[in-house]
Structure formats: C-alpha cells, structure tokens
C-alpha positions in Angstrom: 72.5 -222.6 -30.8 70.6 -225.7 -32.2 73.0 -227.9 -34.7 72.3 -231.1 -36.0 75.2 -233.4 -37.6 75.3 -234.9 -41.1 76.4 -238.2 -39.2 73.0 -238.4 -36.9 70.7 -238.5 -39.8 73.1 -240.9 -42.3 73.9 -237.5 -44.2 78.0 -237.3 -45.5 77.4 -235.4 -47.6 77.1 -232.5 -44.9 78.8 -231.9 -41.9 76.3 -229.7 -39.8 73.2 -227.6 -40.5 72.1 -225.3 -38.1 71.5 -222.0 -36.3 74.2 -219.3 -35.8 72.5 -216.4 -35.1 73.6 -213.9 -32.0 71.1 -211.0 -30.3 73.8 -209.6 -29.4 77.6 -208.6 -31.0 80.1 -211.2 -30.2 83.6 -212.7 -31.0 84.4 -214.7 -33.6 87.8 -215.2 -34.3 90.4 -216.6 -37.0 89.6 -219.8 -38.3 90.1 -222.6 -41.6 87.6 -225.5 -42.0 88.0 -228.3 -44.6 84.4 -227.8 -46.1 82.4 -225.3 -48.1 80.3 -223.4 -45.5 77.0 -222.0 -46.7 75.8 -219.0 -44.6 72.2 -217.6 -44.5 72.0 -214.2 -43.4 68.1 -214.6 -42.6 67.5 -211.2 -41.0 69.9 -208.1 -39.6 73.6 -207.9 -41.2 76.9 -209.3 -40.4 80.9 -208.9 -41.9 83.6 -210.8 -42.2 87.0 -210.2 -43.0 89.7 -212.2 -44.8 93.3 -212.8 -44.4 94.1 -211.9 -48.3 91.0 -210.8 -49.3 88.8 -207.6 -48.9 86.0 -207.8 -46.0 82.2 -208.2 -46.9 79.1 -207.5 -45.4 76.4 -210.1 -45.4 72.6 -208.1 -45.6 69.5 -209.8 -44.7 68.4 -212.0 -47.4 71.8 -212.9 -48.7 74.3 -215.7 -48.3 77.8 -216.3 -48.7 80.2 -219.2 -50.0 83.1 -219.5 -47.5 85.6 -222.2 -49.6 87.3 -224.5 -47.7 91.1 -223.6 -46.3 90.3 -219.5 -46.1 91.1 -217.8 -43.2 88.3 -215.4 -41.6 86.7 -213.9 -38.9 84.3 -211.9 -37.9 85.1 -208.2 -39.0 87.2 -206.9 -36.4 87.1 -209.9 -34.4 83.0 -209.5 -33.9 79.9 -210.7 -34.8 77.1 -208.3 -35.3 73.7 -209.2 -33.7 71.7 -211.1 -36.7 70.0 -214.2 -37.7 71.6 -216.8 -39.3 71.8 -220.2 -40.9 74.4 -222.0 -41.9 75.1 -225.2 -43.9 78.9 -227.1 -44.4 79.1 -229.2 -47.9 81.4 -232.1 -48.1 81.6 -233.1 -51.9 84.7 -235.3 -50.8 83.5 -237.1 -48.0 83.0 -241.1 -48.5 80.0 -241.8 -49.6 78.7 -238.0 -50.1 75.9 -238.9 -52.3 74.5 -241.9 -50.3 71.0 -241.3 -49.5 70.5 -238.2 -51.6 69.3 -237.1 -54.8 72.0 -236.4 -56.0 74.6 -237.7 -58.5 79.0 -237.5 -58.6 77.9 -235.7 -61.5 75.8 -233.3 -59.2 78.3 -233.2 -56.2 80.7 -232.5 -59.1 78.6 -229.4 -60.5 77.7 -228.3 -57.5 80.9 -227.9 -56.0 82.0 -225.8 -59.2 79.3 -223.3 -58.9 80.5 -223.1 -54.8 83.7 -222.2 -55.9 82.8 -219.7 -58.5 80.6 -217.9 -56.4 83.0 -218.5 -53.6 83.6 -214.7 -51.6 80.5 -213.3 -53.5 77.5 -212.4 -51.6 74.5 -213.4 -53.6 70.4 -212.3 -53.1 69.0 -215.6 -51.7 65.3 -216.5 -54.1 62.2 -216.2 -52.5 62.4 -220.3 -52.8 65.4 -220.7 -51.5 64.5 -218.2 -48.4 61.8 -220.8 -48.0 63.7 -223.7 -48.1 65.9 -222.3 -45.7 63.2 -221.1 -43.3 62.3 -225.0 -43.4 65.4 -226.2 -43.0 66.0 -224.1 -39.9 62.4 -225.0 -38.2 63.1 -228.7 -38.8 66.3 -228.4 -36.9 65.3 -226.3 -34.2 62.6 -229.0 -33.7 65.0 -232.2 -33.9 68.5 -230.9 -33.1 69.6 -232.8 -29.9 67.2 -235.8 -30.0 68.6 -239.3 -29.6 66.8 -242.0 -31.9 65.3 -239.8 -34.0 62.5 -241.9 -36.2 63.9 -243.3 -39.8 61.3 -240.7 -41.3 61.9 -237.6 -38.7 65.7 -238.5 -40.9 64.4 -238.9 -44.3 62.6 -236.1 -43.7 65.5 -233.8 -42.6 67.8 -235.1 -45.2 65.7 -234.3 -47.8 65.7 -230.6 -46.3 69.2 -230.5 -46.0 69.8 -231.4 -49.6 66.9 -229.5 -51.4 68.5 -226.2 -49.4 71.9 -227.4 -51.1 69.8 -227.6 -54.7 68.2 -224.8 -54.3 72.0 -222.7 -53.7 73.1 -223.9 -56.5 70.0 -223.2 -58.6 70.2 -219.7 -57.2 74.1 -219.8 -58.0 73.6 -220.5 -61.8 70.8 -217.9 -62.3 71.6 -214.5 -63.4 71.7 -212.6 -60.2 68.9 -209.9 -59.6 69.0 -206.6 -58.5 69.4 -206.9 -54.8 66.6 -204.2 -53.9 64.1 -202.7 -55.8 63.8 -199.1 -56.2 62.1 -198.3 -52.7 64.4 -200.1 -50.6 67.4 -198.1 -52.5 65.4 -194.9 -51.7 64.7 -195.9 -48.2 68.5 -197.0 -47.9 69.7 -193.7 -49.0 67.2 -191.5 -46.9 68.6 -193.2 -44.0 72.6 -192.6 -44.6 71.8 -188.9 -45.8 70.1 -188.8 -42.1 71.0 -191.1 -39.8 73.2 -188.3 -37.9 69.8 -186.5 -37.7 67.2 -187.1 -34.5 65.3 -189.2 -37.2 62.1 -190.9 -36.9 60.5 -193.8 -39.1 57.8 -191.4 -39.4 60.2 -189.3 -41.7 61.1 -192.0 -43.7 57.2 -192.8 -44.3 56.6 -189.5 -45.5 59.5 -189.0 -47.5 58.5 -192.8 -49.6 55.0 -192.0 -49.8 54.0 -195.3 -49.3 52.5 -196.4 -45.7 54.2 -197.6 -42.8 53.1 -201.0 -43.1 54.4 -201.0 -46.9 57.3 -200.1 -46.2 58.7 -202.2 -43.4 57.0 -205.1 -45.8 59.0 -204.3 -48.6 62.4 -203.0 -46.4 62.5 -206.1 -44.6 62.2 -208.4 -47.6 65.1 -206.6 -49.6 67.4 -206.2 -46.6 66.8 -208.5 -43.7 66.4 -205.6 -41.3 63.6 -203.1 -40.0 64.3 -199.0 -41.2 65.4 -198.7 -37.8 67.7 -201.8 -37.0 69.4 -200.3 -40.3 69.3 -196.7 -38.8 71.1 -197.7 -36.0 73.5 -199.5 -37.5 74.3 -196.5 -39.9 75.0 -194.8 -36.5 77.0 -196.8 -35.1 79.3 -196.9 -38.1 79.5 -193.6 -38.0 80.1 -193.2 -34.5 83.2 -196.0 -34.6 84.8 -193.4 -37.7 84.3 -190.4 -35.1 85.5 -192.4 -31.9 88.9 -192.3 -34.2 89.7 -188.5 -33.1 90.5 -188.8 -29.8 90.0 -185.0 -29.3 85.9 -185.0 -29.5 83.7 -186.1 -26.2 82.2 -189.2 -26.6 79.0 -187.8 -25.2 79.3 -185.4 -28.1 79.7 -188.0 -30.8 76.7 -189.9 -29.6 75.2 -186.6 -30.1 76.3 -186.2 -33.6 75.0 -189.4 -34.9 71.7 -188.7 -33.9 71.4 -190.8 -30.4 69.6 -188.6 -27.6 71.8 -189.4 -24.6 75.2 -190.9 -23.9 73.7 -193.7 -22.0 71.2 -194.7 -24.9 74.5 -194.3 -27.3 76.8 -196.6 -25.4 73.7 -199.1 -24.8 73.7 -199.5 -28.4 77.1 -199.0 -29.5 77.9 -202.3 -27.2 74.9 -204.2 -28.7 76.2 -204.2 -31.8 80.0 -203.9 -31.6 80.3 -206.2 -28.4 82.2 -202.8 -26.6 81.5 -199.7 -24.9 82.5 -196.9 -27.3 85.1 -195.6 -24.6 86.9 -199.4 -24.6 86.4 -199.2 -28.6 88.5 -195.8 -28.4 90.9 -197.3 -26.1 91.0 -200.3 -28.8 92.1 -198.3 -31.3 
C-alpha cells in the first residue's frame, strides 16, 4: 500500500492520497474519520455498509463520498479484491487552501457538493478516470521518499488538487447513464447464466460484437472483465445457498456453475476472505 501525506508535500488541505486496493478479500472493520474520504473504485467492485444507512456497492469506474463522522465498514466486515484509490479532504484544516488553486470560496463549494453527493455512488468522467490514473502513478512513484525535490511537490500537489477539481466538476454535472446499452446486455446475460457452466465465448456470441469489443467496452463501463463479474455473480449466489444448511456444499458449488468443490472454495475465499464451509459456520 503506497500513501503519501498532505503534510510531506506542504498540502492541508488533504490528509493522504493513495492506494487501497487488495488482490485478495480482506477485513475492514467499523470505523469514523474527521474528513471527507474520496474513494476511487479503479477496477473490480467493492461494498460497504453503514451503521444507519443502507449498504452500497462501489463498481469499477465509480467513486463514493464517505462524509466525515459516519460509521462503516467493509460489507460484512470484508473487503472484496479490487483496485482502489482513495483521497481524504480537509476543508477545515488551517490553512487548507495554502498552495493551491483554490479559493475559501472553492473549499466552501466544494465541500457542499461532497456533502450532497455524500452516500451516492457516482460514474467517475473519462477526465477524472484520468486524473486519477495520474494521481495514483505519481504516488506510487514518490510515496515514501524523504526530501522529495520542491517541484517532485509542486508537481504532486497540483495532482492532488486537480483530482479534488475534477470530483467536484463531475459532482455538479448531470450524472450519465452508468453503462451503455452493451454493458447492460452483457450484465444481464451474465446473472440470467452465471449458475450455468458458462463461457465468455457465450457471451460473445450472444452480443454479436467481438471478443476484443467487448472486454473494451465491459471494462470501461464496469471496472471488471465478463469473467471477474461472472464469478462474482457466483459467489453471491453461492453465499444465499450456503444459508440452507441442508444442501452439500459440493453441490452448491455445482449449482452456481463452478466445476469442482476445490475450484469453488478457491474462489469463494478469494473474494469473501473464507472458505464457504467457515462462511456456513458464520452464519
């Protein structure tokens, strides 16, 4: 995990910026914070859940507002595997505006949108998936050097920010559809089927467009491959099965379309952090 600190490059106005992504499922567990958190869902999918408010689930290509002094987690207590980014916004801290852009005015506005749009999960722009892309290079390149150079700083700062800008742009903008009509009809083939043996092959030909296509346009409106997104269908299929304790775990592998127990429970504890017996015993 590669995090770099407002404080290191003269930035109050944000507390950290930095990568929070997990290959694998993992917990995450109640917690508060003091500060806006911005968080990039970059590719794959995640949850959280709320003390007094419904659970959401972050797509690929999204991001969420967490406001400060709400209690969350990670949905069940886990993170899913995915790739993330995530920014914390201090409009209050002393000096927040020192060595940015922006105004109080801005810091003022900006803080309004954050807490409209607070619990809403919002399509990230094609510019502000690029901004964030940059960000996110820029810090895996810098985060834990000592005496960085005055422009190496400048230069992150001015990343840090224009990903802050950029938010808020895409906060005041009427929100989009957040798939076209292929990744709906992709999206649908694969819940109608995912208990099936299904291959990607199927969902090729059922599209008409080609493979390549496909995974172009599937990726870009979801954050995931068809097939990360098949398996996770699966698996949340599987974890609604697993609730009957009368049916064979070997047999509800089967059902959701995995060819062997072994392959099942492989992936059932990639992405829930369990084995689908312990999961049982869980619940």
């Amino acid at each position: 995990m590669k995090i770099l600190l407002g404080q290191n490059i003269g930035l109050n106005l944000v507390g950290r910026a930095g990568d929070a992504s997990t290959r694998k499922a993992k917990p995450i567990s109640w917690h508060t914070h003091d500060f806006f958190e911005l968080l990039f869902v970059i590719e794959g999918e995640t949850s959280y859940e709320f003390r007094k408010f419904h659970p959401l689930n972050i797509p690929g290509g999204s991001f969420l507002i967490i406001p400060p002094g709400i209690n969350h987690r990670g949905l069940n207590n886990i993170r899913t595997p995915a790739t993330l980014f995530g920014v914390t916004y201090k409009p209050h801290a002393d000096n927040a505006s020192q060595l940015t852009p922006l105004t109080s005015a801005d810091l003022t506005e900006i803080q309004r949108l954050l807490q409209e749009s607070a619990l809403t999960v919002r399509s990230c722009s094609p510019e502000l998936r690029r901004c964030v892309a940059r960000l996110s290079q820029l810090v895996g390149r810098h985060a834990g050097q000592k005496d960085l150079d005055d422009m190496i700083k400048a230069k992150l700062r001015a990343a840090v920010c224009t990903v802050i800008i950029e938010a808020a742009v895409n906060l005041s903008s009427t929100p989009q559809p957040d798939h076209n009509a292929i990744v709906t009809a992709a999206t649908e083939y694969l819940e109608a089927h995912c208990h099936e043996p299904l291959q990607i092959s199927d969902l090729v030909h059922h599209i008409g467009f080609s493979r390549a296509r496909i995974f172009e346009i599937f990726k870009a409106g979801t954050g995931m491959t068809p097939n990360d997104y098949l398996l996770r269908c699966r698996i949340r299929k599987a974890r609604e099965l697993l609730s009957d304790p009368a049916r064979p775990i070997i047999e509800i592998g089967l059902n959701c379309g995995f060819s062997s127990s072994q392959y099942f429970s492989q992936v059932f504890k990639k992405y829930t952090g369990m084995t689908p017996s312990r999961y049982r015993r869980g619940k």
